[in-house]
N, CA and C atoms as a LAMMPS dump frame, in Angstrom:
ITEM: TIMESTEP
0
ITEM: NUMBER OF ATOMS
360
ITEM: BOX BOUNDS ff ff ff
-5.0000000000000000e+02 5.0000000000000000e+02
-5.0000000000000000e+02 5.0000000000000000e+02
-5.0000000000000000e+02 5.0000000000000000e+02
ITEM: ATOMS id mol type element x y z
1 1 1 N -406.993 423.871 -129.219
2 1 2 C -406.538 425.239 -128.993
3 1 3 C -405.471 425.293 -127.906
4 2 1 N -405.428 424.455 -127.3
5 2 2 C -404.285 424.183 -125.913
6 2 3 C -402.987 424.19 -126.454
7 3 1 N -402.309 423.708 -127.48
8 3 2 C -401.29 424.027 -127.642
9 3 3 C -400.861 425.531 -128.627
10 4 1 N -402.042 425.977 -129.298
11 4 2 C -401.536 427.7 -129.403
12 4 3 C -401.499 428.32 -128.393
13 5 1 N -402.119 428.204 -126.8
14 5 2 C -402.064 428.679 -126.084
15 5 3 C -401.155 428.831 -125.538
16 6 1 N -400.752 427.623 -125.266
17 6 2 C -399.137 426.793 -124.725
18 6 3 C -398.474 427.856 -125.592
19 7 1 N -397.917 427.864 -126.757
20 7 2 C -397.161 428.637 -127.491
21 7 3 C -397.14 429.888 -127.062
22 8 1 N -398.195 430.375 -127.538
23 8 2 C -398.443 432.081 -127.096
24 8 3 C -397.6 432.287 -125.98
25 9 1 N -398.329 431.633 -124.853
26 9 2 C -397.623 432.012 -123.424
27 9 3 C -396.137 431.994 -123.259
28 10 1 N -395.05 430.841 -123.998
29 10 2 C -393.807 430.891 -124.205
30 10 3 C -393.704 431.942 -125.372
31 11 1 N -393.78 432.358 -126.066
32 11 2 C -393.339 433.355 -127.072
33 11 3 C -393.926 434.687 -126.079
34 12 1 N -395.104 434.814 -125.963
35 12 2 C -394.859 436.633 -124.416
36 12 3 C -393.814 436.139 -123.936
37 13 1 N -394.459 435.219 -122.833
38 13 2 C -393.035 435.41 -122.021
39 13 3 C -391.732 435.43 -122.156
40 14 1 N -391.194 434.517 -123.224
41 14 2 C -389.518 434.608 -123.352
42 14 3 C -389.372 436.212 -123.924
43 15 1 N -390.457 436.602 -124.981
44 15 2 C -390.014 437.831 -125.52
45 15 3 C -390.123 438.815 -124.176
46 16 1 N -391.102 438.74 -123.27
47 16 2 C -390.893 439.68 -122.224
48 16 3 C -389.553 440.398 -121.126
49 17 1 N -389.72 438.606 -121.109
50 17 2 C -388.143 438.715 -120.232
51 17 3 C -386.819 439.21 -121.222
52 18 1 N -386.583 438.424 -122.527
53 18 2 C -385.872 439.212 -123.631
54 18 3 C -385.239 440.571 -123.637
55 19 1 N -386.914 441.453 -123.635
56 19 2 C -386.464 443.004 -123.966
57 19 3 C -386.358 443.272 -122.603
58 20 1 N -386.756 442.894 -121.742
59 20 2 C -386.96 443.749 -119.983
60 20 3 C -385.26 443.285 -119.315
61 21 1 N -385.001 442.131 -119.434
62 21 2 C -383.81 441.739 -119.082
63 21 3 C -382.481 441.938 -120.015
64 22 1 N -382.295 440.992 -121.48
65 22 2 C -381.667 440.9 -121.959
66 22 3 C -380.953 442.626 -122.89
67 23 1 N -382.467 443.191 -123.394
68 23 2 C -382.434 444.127 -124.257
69 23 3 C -382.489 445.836 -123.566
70 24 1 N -382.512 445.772 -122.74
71 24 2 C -382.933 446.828 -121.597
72 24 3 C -381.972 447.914 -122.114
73 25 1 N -381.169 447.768 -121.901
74 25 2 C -380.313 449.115 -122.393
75 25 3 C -379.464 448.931 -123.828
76 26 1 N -380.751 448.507 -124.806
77 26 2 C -379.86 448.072 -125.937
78 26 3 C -380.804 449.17 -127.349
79 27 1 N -380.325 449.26 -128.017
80 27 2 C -381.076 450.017 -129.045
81 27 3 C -382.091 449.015 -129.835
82 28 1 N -382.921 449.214 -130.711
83 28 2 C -383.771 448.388 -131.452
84 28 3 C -384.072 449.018 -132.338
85 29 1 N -384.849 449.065 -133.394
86 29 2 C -385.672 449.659 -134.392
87 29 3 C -386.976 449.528 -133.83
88 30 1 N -387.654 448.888 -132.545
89 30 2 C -389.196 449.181 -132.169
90 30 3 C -389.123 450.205 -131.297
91 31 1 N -387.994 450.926 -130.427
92 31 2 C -388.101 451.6 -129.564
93 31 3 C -388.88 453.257 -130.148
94 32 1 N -389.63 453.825 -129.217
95 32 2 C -390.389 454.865 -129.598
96 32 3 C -389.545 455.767 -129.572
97 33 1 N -389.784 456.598 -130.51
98 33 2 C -389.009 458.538 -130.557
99 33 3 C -388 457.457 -131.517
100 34 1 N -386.957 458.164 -131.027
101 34 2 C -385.442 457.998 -131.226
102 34 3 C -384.785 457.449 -130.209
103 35 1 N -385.046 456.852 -129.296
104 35 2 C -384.507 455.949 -127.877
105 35 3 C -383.907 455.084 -128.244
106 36 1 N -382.819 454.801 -127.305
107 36 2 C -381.79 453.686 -127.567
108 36 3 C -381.41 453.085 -126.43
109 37 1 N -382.601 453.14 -125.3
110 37 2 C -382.527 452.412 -124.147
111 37 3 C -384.271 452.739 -123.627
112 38 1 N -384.465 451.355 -122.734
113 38 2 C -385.912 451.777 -122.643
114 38 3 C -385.681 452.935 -121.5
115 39 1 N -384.935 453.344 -120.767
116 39 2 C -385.659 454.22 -119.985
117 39 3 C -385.532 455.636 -121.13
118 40 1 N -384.879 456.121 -122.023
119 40 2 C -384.897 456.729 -122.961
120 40 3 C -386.525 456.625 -123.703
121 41 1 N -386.998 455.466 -124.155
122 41 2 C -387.823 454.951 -124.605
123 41 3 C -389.111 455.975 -123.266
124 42 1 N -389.443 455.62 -122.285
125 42 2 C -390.379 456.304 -121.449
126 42 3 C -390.027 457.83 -121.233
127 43 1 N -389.16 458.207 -121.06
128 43 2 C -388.657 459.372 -121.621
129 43 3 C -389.379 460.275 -122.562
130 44 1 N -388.728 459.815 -123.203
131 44 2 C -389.942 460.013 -124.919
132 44 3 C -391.269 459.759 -124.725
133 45 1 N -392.133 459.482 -124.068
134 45 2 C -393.026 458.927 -123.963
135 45 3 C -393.362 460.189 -123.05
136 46 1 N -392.335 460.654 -122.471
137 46 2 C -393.253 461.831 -121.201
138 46 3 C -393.476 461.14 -119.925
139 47 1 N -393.188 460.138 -119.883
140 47 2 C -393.535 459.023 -118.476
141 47 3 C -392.655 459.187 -117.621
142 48 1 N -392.116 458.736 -116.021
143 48 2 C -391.536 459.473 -115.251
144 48 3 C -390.667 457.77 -114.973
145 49 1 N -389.233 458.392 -115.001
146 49 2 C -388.415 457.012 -114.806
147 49 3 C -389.134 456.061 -113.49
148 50 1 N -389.663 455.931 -112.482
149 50 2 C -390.259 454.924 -111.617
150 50 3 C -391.035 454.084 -112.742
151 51 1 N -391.67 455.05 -113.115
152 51 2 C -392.895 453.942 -114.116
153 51 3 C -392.357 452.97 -114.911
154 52 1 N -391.246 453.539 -115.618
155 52 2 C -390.795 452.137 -116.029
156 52 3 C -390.121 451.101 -115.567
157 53 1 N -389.836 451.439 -114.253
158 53 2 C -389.382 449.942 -113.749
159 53 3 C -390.854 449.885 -113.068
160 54 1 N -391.418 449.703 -112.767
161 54 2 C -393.342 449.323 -112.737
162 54 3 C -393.353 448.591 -113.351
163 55 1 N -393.054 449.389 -115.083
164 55 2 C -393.658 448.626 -115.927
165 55 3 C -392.725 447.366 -116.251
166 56 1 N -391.873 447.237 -115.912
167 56 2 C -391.052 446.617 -115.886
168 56 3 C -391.197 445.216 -115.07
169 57 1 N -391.063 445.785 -113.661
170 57 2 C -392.258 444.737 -112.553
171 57 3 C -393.136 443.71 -113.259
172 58 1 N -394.047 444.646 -113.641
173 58 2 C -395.013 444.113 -114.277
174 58 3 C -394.754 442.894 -115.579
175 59 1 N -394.098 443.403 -116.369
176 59 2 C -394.023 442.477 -117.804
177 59 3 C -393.316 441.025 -117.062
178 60 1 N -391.64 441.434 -116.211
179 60 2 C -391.075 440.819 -115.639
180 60 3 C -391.642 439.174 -115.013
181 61 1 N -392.641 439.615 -114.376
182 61 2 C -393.729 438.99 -113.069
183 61 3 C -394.523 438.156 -113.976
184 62 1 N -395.211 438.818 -115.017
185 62 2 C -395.904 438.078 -116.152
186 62 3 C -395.562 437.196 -116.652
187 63 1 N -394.402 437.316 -117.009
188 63 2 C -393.203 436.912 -117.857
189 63 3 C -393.399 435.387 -117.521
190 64 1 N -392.689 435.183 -116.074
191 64 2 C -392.171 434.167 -115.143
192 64 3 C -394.184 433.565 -114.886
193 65 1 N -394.722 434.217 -114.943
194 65 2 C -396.435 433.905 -114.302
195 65 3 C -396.724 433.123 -115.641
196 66 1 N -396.413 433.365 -116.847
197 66 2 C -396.928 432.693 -118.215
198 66 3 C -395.89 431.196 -118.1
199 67 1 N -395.598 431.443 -117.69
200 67 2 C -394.443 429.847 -118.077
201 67 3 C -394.504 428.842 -116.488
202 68 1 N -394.826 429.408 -115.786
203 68 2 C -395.867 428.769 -114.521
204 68 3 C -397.076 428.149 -114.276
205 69 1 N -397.611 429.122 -115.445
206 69 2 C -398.962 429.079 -115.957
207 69 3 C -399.307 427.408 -116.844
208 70 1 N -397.804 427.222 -117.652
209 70 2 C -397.643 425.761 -118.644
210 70 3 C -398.487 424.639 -117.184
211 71 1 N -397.704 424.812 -116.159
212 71 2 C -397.963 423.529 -115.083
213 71 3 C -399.039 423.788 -114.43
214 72 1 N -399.497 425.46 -114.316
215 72 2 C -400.541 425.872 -113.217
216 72 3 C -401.565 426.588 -114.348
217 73 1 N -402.193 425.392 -115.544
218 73 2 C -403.199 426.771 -116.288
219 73 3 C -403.918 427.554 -115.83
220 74 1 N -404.406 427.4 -114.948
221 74 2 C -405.611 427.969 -113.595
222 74 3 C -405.131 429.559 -113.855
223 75 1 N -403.521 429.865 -113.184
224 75 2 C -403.53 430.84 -113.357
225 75 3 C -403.258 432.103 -114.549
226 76 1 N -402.987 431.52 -115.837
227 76 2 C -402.818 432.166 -117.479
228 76 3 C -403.643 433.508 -117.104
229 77 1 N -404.967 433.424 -117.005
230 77 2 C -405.733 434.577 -117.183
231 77 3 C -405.036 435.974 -116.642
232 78 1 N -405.006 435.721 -115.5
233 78 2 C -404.229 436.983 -114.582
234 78 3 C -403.069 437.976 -115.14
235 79 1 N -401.985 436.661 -115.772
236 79 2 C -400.571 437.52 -116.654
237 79 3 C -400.951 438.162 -118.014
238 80 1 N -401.838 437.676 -118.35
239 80 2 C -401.944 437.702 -119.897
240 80 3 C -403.231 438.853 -120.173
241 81 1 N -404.02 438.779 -118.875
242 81 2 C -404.439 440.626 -118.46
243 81 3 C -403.82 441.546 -118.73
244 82 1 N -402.907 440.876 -117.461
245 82 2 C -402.015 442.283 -117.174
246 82 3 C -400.89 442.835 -118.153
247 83 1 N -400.531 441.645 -118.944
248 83 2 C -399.836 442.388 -120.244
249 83 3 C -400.348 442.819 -121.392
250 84 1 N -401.894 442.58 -121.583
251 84 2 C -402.869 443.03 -122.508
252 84 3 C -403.147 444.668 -122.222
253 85 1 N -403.248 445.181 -120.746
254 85 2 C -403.266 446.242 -120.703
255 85 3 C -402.015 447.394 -120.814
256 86 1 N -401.054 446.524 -120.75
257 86 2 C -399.851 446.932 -121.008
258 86 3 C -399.4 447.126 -122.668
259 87 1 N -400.034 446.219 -123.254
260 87 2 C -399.717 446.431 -124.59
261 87 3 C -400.706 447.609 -125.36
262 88 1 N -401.995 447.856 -124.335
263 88 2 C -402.283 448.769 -125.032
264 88 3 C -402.248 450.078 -124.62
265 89 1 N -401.797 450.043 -123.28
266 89 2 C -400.51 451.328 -122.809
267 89 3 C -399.304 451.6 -124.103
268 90 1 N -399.132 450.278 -124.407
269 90 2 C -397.193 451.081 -125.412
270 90 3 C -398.109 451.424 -126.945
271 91 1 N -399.336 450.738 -127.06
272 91 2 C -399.933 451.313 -128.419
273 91 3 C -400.153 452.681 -128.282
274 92 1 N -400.941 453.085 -127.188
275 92 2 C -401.17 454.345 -127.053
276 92 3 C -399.675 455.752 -127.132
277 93 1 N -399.146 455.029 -126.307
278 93 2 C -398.044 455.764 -126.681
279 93 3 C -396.95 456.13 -127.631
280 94 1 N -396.525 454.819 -128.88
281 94 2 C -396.55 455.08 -129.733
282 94 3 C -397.415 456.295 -130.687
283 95 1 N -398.696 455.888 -130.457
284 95 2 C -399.508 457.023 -131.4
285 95 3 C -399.236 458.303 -130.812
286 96 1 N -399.165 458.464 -129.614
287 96 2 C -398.802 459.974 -128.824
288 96 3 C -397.748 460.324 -129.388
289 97 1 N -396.331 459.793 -129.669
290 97 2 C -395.266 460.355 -130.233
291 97 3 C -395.638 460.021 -131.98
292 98 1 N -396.223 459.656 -132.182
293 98 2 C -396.463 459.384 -133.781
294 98 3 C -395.287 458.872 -134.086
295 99 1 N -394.85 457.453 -133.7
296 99 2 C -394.195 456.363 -134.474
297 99 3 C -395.093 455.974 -135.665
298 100 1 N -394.135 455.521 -136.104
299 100 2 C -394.339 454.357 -138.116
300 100 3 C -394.872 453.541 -137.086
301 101 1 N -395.723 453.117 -137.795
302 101 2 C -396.82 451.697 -137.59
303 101 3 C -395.45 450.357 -137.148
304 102 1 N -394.691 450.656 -137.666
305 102 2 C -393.723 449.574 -137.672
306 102 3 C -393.118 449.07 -136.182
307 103 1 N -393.215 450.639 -135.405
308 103 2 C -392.75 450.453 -134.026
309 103 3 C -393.895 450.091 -133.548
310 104 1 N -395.009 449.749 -134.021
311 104 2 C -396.107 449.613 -132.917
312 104 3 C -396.25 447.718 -132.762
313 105 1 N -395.793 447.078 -133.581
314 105 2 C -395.658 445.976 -134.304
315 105 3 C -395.702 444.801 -132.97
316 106 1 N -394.353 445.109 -132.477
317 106 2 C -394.626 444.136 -131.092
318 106 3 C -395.387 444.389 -130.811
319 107 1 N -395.983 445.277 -129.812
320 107 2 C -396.921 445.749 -128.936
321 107 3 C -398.344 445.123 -129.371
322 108 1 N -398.321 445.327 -130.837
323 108 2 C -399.65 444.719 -131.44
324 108 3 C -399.566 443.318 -131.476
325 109 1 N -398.504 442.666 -132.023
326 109 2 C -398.466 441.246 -131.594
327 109 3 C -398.706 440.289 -130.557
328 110 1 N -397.762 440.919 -129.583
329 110 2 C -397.776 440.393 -127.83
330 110 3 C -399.498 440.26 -127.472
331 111 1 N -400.056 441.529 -127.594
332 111 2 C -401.552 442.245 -127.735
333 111 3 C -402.298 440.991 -128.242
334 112 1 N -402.268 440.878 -129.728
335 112 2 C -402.768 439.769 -130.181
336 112 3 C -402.714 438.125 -129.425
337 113 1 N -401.263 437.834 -129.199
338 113 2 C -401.144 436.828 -128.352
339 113 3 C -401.669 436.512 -126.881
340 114 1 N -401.931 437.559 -126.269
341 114 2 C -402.312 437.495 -125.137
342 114 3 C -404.212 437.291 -125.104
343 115 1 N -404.615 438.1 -126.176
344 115 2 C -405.988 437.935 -126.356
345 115 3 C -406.384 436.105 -126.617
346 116 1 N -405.019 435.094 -127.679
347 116 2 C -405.397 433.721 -127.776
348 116 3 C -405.567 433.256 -125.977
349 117 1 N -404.571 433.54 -125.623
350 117 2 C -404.192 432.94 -123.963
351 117 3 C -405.321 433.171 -123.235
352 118 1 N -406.331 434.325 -123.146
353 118 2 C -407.262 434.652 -122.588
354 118 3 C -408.819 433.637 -122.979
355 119 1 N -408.653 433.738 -124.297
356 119 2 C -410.055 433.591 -124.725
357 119 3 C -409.782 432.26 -125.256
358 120 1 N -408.397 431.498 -125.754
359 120 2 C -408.124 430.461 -126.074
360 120 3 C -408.519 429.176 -125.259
């Protein structure tokens, strides 16, 4: 099971850093409402611009904590928490604006992946 784990943790994390860094002010087809930038994205959501750089913090920190994690497994559990509760923060909110199942897709994935890293 050590190397799905291994995996998992590089696929969150690169995808974390991805949308938080790379994709940040870029449009997508997962973004909630009609947003075409994430702070648009929390916006829509009703959430107050600080929070998303929080949340941001957060995925960010994870991000870099999962691929640390490859040399230091000891610490996996901690990031892969904290983006588990995060993923089911953006599920919830999806359903609050009533997105297509389709936008919920990452969120459910990452979600899924983080549960191997935990219990893996």
């Amino acid at each position: 099971m050590t190397i799905l784990v291994q995996i998992c943790q590089v696929v969150v994390a690169l995808g974390l850093l991805n949308v938080w860094l790379l994709r940040f002010n870029k449009k997508t087809d997962y973004r909630g409402g009609a947003a075409t930038s994430m702070r648009e994205e929390f916006a829509t959501y009703g959430l107050p611009e600080w929070f998303c750089y929080l949340v941001g913090f957060l995925k960010v920190s994870s991000g870099i904590a999962l691929l640390a994690a490859l040399a230091f497994p000891e610490i996996k559990l901690y990031p892969a928490a904290v983006v588990s509760v995060l993923m089911i923060g953006a599920l919830a909110m999806h359903v609050k604006v009533k997105d297509p199942i389709k936008k919920s897709l990452p969120a459910a994935s990452v979600l899924a992946m983080c549960l191997v890293i935990i219990f893996g």
